[in-house]
VMD Tcl script that draws the C-alpha trace (Angstrom):
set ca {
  {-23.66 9.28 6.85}
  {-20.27 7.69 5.38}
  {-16.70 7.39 5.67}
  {-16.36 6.76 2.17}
  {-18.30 9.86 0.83}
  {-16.55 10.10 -2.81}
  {-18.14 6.90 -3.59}
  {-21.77 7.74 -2.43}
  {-21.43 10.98 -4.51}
  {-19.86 8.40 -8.15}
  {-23.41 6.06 -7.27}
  {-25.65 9.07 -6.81}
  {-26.46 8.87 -3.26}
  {-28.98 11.62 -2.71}
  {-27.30 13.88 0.42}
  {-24.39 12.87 2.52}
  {-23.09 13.79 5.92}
  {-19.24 13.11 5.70}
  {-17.51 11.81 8.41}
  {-13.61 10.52 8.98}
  {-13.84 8.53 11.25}
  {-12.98 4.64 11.60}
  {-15.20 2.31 9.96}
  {-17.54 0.87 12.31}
  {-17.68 3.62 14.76}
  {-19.10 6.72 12.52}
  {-20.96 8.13 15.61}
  {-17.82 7.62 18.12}
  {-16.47 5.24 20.31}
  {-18.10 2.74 22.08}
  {-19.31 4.31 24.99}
  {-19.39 7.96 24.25}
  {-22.35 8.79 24.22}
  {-21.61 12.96 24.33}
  {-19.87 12.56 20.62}
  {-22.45 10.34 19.65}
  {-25.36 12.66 20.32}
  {-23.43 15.34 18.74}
  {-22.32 13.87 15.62}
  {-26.04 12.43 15.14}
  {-27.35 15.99 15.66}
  {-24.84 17.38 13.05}
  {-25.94 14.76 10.52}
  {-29.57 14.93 11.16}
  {-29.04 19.31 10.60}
  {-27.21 18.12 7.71}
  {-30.26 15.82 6.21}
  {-32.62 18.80 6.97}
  {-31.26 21.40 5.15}
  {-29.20 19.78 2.02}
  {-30.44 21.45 -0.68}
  {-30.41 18.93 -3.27}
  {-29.25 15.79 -4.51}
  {-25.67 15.09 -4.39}
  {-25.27 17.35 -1.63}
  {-21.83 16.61 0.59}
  {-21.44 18.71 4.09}
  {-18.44 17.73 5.51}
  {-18.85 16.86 9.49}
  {-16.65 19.10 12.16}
  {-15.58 15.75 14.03}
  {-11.80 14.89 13.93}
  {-10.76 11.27 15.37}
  {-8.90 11.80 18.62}
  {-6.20 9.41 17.37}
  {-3.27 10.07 14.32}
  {-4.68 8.17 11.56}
  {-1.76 6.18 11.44}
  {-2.32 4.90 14.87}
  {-6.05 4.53 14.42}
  {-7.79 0.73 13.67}
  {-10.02 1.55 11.55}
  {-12.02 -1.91 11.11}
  {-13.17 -3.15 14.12}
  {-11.55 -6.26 16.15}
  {-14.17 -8.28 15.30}
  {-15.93 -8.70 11.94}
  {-19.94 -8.39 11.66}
  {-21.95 -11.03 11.28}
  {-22.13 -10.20 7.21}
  {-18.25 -9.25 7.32}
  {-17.59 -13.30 8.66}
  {-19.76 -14.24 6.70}
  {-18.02 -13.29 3.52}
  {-14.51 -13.66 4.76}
  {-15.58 -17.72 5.41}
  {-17.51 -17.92 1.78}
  {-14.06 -16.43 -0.37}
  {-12.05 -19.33 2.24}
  {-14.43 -21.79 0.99}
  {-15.00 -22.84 5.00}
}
mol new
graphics top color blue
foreach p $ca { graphics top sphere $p radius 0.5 }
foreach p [lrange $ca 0 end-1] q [lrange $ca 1 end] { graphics top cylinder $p $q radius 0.2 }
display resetview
């Protein structure tokens, strides 16, 4: 599954289950676990019958916010994401 599914398809990546939602949160919001189940059941239908490599199906799911209003990183970095950030700072 990605967000970013033009890339995965430039480095080869074998069959992708696009998705537009925020990064972070490809399955849904924290605590909905209906969408979650549902997007993980589209992707896993996805995986099963892709064809062959280089495959893209497109996911159903639309964000329910206007992209514009949408945070798409999450408030608080990963572990890895800090990481980084305090390695470029020099910290």
């Amino acid at each position: 599954m990605n967000m970013i599914w033009v890339f995965n398809r430039m480095i080869g990546m074998p069959r992708v289950a696009a998705i537009e939602h925020p990064f972070g949160r490809p399955f849904g919001d924290e605590g909905d676990a209906e969408t979650q189940r549902a997007v993980l059941a589209a992707a896993l239908g996805v995986f099963a019958k892709a064809g062959k490599p280089g495959d893209v199906e497109h996911l159903p799911f639309v964000w329910h916010q206007d992209p514009k209003e949408t945070k798409w990183h999450p408030p608080v970095p990963s572990p890895i994401m800090a990481m980084f950030k305090k390695r470029k700072s020099g910290s």
